[in-house]
Every structure is written in structure tokens, then in C-alpha cells.
N, C-alpha and C positions, 0 to 999 in steps of 0.2 A: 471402588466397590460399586455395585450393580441393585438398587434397590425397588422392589417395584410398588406403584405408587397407591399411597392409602385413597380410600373415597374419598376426603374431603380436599387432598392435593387430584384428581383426575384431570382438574383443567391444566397442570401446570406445565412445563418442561423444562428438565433439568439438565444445562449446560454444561459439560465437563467430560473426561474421559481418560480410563483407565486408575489405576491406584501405584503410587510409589511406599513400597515396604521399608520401615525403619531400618532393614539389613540392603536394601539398594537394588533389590528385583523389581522391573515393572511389568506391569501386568496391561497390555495395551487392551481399548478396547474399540473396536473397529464398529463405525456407527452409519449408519445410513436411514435415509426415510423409508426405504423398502422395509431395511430389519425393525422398524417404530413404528409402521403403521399396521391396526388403526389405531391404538392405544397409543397414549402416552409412556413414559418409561424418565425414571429420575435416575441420573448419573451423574455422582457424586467425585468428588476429587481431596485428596490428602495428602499432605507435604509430611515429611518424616521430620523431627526435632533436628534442627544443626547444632554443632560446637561452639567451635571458634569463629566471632562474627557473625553469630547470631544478630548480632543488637544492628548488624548494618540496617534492616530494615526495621523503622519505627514503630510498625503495628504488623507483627507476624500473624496475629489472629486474621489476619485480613483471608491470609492463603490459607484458612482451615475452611474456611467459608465456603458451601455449595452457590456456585449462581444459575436461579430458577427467574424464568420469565413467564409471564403467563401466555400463553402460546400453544397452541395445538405445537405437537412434537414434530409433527412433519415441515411443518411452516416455519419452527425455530431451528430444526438444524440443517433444514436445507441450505445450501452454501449459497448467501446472499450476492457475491460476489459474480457469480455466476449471470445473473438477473441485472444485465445492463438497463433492460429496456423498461424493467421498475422506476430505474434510477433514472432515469431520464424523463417520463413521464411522470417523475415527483415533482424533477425540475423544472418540466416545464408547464406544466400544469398552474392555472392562476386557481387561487383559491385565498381565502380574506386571511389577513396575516395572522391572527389566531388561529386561527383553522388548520393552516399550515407548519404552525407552530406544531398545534399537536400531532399530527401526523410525522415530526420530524422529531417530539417527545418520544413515539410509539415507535419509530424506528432503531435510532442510534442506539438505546439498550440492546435491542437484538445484535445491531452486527458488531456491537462492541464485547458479547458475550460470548460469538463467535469466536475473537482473538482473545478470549479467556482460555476456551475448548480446547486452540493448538497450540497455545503455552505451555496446558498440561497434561498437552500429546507430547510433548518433546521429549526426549530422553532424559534419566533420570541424572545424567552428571551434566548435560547441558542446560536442563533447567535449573539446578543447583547453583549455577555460576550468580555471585551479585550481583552482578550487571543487567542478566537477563532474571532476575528475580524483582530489582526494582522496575523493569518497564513493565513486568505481569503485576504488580504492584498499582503502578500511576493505570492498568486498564480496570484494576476491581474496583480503585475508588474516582472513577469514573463510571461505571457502572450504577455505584451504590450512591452519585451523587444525581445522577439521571433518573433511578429508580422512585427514589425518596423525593423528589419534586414532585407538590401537588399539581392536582390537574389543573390546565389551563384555561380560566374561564373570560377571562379579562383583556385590556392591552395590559393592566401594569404587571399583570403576571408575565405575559407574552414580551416586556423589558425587561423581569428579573429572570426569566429563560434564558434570554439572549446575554444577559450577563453571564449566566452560566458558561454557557459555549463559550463565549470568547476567551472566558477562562480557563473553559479544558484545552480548549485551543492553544493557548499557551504554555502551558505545562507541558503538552503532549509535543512541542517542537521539535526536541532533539530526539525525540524518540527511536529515529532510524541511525542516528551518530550512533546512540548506544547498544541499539541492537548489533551495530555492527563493531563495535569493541567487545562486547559480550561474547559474541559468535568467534570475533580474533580469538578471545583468550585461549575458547573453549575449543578452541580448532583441531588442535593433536589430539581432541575425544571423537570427532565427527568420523563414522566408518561409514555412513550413507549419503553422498553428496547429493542424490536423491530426495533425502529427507528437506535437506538444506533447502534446495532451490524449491520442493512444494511451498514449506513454511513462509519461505521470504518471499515469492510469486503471492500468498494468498493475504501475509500481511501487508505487504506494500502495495496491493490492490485494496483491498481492502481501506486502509489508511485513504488513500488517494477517494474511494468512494465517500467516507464519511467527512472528510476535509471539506468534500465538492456539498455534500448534504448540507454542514454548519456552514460552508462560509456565504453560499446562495441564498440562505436563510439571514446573513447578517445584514447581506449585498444589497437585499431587497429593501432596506430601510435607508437604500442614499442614491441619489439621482446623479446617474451616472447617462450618457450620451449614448445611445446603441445599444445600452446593457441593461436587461431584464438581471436582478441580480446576477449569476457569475456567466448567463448567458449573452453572448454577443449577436445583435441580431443580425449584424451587415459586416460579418468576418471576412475583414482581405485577408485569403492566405500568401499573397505577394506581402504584403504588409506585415504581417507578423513573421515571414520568413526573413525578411529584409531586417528586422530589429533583433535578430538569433545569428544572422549572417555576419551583424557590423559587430556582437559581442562576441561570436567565434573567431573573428578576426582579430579584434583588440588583444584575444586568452593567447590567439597564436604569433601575434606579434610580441609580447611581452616573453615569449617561451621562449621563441625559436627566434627574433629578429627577422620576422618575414612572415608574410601570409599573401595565400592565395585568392585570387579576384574572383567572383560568385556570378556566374548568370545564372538567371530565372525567367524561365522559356513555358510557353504553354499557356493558359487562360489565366493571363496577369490581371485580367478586371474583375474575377469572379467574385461574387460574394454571397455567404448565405449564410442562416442561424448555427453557429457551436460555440464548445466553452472554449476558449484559451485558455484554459488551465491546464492538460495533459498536455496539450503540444507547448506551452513552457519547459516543460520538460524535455520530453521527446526528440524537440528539433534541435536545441543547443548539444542534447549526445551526439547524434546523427549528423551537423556538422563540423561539431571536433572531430570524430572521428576519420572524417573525408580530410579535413584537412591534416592533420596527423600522419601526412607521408614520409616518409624518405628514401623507399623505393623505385620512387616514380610514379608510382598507383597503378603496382603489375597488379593485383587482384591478392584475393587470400589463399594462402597455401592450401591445399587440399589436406592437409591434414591438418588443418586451423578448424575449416569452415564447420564443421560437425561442433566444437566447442567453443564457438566465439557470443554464444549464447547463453555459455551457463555462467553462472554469479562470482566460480572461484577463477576465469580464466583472463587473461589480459596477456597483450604482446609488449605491454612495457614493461622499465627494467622494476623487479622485484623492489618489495619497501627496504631501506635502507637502515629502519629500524630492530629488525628480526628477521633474518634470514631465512629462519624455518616457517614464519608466517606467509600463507598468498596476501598479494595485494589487494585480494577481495576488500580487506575489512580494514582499508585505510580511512583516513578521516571521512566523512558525509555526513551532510548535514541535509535532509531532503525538503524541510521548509523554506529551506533559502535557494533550494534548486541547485541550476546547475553555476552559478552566480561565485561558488566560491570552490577553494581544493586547486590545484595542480592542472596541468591540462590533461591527466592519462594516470592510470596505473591503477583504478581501484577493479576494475571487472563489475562495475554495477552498470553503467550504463547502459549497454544492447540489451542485455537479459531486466533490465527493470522498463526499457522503451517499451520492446516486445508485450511486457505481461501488462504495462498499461493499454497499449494497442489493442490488447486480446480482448480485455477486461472492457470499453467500451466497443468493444461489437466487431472491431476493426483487424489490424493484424499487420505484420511488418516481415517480412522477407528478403534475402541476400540471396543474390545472383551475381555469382564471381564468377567470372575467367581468367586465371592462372595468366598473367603474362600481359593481361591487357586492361582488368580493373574489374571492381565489382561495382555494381546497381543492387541500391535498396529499393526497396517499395513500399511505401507507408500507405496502409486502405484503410479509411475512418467511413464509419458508419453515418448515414446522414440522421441527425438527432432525434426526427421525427421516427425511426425505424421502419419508416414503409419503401424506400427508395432503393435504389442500389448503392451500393459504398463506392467511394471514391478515392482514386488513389494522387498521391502527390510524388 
């Protein structure tokens, strides 16, 4: 339901969208800063009573709850995700650790209010599901536990903040395991694979954004060699390819009894300021997948290439568990990276490298030819954002 806002709420904005009817009609409601500005506008969200299993989640008042930040409307629900070059000039910007505490207090409600909004954009039988009702669950009392923190005036405040974090940090770990049992279960309800890939594109950017905001913020408090918290000032990417290279090979000796030998050609001494945090990620998909042959590395079929990017598609053999399930929504755990799981079969990979690529500035590309192989190209934005990007 759509309400508009009294005088004494003008400053606010209210995070949410559309209404789910006790009889299971939803009522979406399509939101942008074009349709909000100049005013503000409070929209509100409502779960209908369940039955059976109800009591799975411990405090269902949580989901009756509007969540309002104080925020011009244009600036809360502009898509944070969007705005690399904030995120990076948070990062790298020195400012005294209080100072930067609160600025990292003033953030994380926002973009955590954000993956409030597309929880209860989702369809009303895929939000339904427990699964995805407890990780919409662990995001409002993260929310209301960032909200409710006084302001930071202090260092001993600016230590019980950062207890905070570390805390949600932990909680929030399996959070993509379960979104992605959630999404399995809900799977034979999904009519818009569309839908799927925005949600899990904006959550698992998103995620990846706020990770890099708390754990920079923790980083900063231990003296680490070349490391401004999670930033690296003197990144070899020969060096971080090399320690993705010798784990890709171990994944595919242990699979297959055999792995392929790695050169690394091109400006092996280069070095400059990034995080190694996405390309943990990134590079261990990118080289399972190369090594992951058994064609020879004739390239991708031309009638692959168009779907090797989206979340439900993979060319290994189906889960062994449920035949009617995609492999999309096999186990994953995204804190522990690419570190654990199988060598192949869930279809997260390409399409989750890709949307982190995107998401800091960058972008990732497949150039196949049928019969002879395919070239990727990973383009990372250079951190300061005034340079040109550069590809590996």
C-alpha cells in the first residue's frame, strides 16, 4: 500500500514495494527517483498471516514492519549498487576512524534497506517460501540493529560498532547457501527467469558491496604489509593469478586425476592499488572453467554462448539429487568463496563473475570460436576511476 507522507514524516523515505493480499494477489509497485522526485513518498509492505509453520520464524512482527530511513527519496532508493565510484572513494579515502565509522554507520542501513525493497518485490509464492523469508528475516534485524545504534562520538563507541559488524558479518555468511536452497525449492513457481537473474545480479552485488564497506572498516584496525584495510597497494596480478592458478589445479587434479599447465604472458611485473577481494572470486571461476575441458577447447557452441551467462544454465551433468531441479541452486557458500563445492555444475559462476565485474566499473566478455576456443576478457576499472580500465 502506497501512502503519502504526513508533515512531520517529509524528511523520511520509505523502503518497500508493492502489497501481498491475504487471498495471494500482488499488487507490484514500480518505483523509481524520476516517479519520487521532488517529494518524498512512504511505501509501505505487508505479509499476509500463514498457517502451517508459521512459528518457523521467531518474530514474524518483524515482516509487518515498514522500513524508513531518513533520506531524501531520491538518494534512498536510487540503486546504490549502481554507484561504484562512491564505493570506492569511501574506500579509499583516509579520514580518522571515527569519522569513517560514521559514515559507514550512514551507509550500510541504506543499502541494507535496499535488499529489504527486492525481497518484497518478489513474487508472492517465492517470498512465501521459509527459506527466503528467514534471509528477509536476518536483513530487517540487521537493519533495526544498525538503526538503533547511537551515534558515534567516541573510539569506545567506534569498538562497540565494530563489534557490531563483525557480528552481522557472521550471521550473514551463509546467506547465498540459502538463498540458493530457497530459490531451489521455489523453482517449479519461477515463470520469469528474468526476474531471477535481476534479484540475484543486485543481491549478490550488493552483498559483495557491503562485505567490502564492513570488512575495510575492520582491516583498518590491523597492520597488515601493502594493505590500507582491504586495499592492496602494490597488487601483482601475476601473483594473485598464480595462487588461483595452483588452487585451480589442485580442484582439478583431485576431480579428474590431471590438470593442465598455466602460462602468464604480458606485464608480469605490473603493479598498482586494488582490492583482491572480487577477483578471489572471479579468477578461481574463470580458471575452472578453462580448465574444465574435455573437448579439446573447441570453443562454446553457438548455441551455448547466448546462455552461458545466466544463473540457471551450466554444461555439467544435472544435480543428482532432483532431477527436475537446475543445477543452479546446488550447494554455495559465497563467504568461503570458490574454496569449497565440486569442481562444476551449479551455473553461478560466469553470471555471478560477470555482475561483480559490472558492479565495480569493469566487465568481463567471451569471444569463442566454434572449433578452435574461446578468450575471455576481464576489464577492471582502475580504483581511482579517472584512468582507463584494464584488461587481463
Amino acid at each position: 500500500w502506497l501512502r503519502s507522507p504526513t508533515k512531520e514524516q517529509n524528511d523520511d523515505a520509505g523502503i518497500g514495494a508493492g502489497e501481498w493480499s491475504p487471498g495471494g494477489a500482488t499488487t507490484p509497485a514500480s518505483l523509481g527517483a524520476r516517479t519520487l522526485a521532488p517529494g518524498p513518498l512512504h511505501i509501505s509492505h505487508r505479509y499476509p498471516p500463514r498457517g502451517d509453520g508459521a512459528g518457523a520464524l521467531q518474530d514474524r512482527h518483524l515482516l509487518l514492519q515498514p522500513v524508513s530511513h531518513r533520506r531524501s527519496s531520491r538518494e534512498a532508493l536510487s540503486p546504490p549498487h549502481s554507484d561504484h565510484d562512491a564505493l570506492f572513494r569511501t574506500l579509499s579515502g583516509w579520514q580518522p576512524p571515527a569519522e569513517k565509522c560514521s559514515v559507514l554507520a550512514a551507509r550500510l542501513p541504506v543499502r541494507i534497506a535496499h535488499r529489504i525493497k527486492d525481497f518484497r518485490s518478489l513474487p508472492f509464492i517465492i517470498g512465501c517460501n521459509p527459506t527466503i523469508l528467514h534471509v528477509h528475516e536476518l536483513y530487517i534485524r540487521a537493519f533495526q540493529k544498525l538503526t538503533d545504534f547511537p551515534p558515534i562520538k567516541d573510539q569506545a563507541d567506534e569498538a562497540q560498532y565494530c563489534q557490531l559488524v563483525r557480528q552481522l558479518l557472521d550471521d550473514h555468511k551463509d546467506v547465498v547457501t540459502l538463498l540458493a536452497e530457497g530459490l531451489r525449492e521455489s523453482r517449479k513457481h519461477i515463470e520469469d527467469e528474468k526476474l531471477v537473474r535481476s534479484f540475484l545480479d543486485k543481491t549478490l552485488t550488493s552483498r559483495l558491496g557491503i562485505r567490502m564497506l564492513a570488512t575495510h572498516h575492520l582491516a583498518l584496525h590491523e597492520d597488515k604489509p601493502d594493505f590500507v584495510g582491504i586495499i592492496c597497494t602494490r597488487l601483482s596480478p601475476k601473483k594473485i593469478i598464480e595462487k588461483w592458478v595452483d588452487f585451480a589445479r589442485r580442484l582439478c587434479e583431485h576431480k579428474y586425476g590431471n590438470a593442465p599447465r598455466v602460462r602468464i604472458n604480458g606485464h608480469v611485473a605490473a603493479r598498482f592499488p586494488f582490492i583482491p577481494m572480487p577477483l578471489d572470486y572471479i579468477l578461481p571461476e574463470l580458471l575452472k572453467n578453462a580448465m574444465r575441458i574435455s573437448d579439446r577447447g573447441g570453443g562454446i557452441a553457438h548455441k551455448d554462448l547466448d546462455r552461458v551467462m545466466d544463473y540457471h544454465f551450466t554444461t555439467a551433468e544435472a544435480s543428482t539429487q532432483d532431477p527436475r531441479i537446475s543445477p543452479l541452486f546446488g550447494h554455495l557458500d559465497m563467504h568461503s568463496g570458490s574454496q569449497s563445492g565440486p569442481m562444476h555444475g551449479f551455473g553461478f559462476g560466469l553470471p555471478t563473475s560477470r555482475a561483480y565485474a559490472e558492479y565495480l566499473g569493469g566487465s568481463l566478455r567471451l569471444q569463442s570460436l566454434q572449433g578452435i576456443g574461446t578468450d575471455v576478457y576481464l576489464r577492471l576499472r582502475h580504483i581511482d576511476g579517472r584512468e582507463e580500465s584494464f584488461r587481463i
